[in-house]
N, C-alpha and C positions, 0 to 999 in steps of 0.2 A: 539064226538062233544063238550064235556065237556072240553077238553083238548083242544082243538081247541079255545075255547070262553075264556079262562083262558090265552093261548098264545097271543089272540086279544089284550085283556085285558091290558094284561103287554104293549104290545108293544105298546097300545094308551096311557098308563103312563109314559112309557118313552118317547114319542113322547110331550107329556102336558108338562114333565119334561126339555126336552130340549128347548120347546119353552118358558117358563119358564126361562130356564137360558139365554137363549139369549134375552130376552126382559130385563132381567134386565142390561145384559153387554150392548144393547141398551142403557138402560137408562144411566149406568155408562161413557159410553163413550161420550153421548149427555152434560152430567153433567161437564165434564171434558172439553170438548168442547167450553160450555159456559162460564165456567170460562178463559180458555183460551183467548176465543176473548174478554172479559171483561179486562184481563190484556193487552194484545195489545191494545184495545182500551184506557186506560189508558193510556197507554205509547205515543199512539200518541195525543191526545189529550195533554200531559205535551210536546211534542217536539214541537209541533205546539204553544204552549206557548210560549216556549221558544226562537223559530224563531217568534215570533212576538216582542217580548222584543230586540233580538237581532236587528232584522230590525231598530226599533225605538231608537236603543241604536246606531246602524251605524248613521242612517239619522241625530242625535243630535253631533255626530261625524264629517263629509262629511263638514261642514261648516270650521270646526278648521280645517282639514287635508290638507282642500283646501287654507285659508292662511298659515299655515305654508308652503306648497310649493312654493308659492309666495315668502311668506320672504326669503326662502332659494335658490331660485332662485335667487331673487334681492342680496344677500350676497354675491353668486358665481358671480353675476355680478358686485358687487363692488371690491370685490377680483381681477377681471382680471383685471378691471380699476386702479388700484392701482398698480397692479404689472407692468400695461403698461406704466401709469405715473410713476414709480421708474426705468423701464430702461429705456425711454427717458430723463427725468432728469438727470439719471445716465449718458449716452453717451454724452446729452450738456454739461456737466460737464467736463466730461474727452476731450472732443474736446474744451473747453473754456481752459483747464489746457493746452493742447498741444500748443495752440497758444500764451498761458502766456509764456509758455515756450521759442518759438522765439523768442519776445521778449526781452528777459533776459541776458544779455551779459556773459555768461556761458565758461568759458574758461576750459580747461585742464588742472592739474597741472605740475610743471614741473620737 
């Protein structure tokens, strides 16, 4: 019986033993855990900053971006204006020179 209560023995120290080390890799891994979400927390808390700065850096932007496409609108539309009046000028032009032309008593040489 002696031997019997000695093998109990052991086996409920190794049993203390083991619950023992798994309470502490519990705790290790709880520890590890926390810090974890601490640094993710972190992180999103600084992105979510930073998407708030950016927002407010667009929205201070959105006014300028929106006249400049204006200007650059109204520029491509002076542009075709200009190019429309330079070939119509251009063609009364060349049709005022062809009618000079008739005009002109232009002979052959001989």
């Amino acid at each position: 019986m002696a031997g019997e209560l000695h093998e109990l023995s052991v086996a409920i120290g190794k049993l203390q033993e083991g619950q023992d080390r798994l309470t502490q890799d519990l705790r290790d891994v709880q520890e590890a855990s926390t810090e974890e979400h601490r640094k993710v927390h972190d992180i999103v808390v600084a992105t979510s900053e930073a998407v708030r700065n950016l927002t407010r850096q667009i929205a201070e932007m959105k006014p300028l971006t929106d006249d400049y496409r204006e200007k650059r609108a109204e520029a491509r539309g002076a542009a075709h204006l200009a190019r429309a009046l330079y070939v119509t000028f251009g063609g009364m032009a060349g049709a005022l020179a062809t009618k000079l032309l008739d005009f002109l008593p232009i002979r052959p040489p001989h």
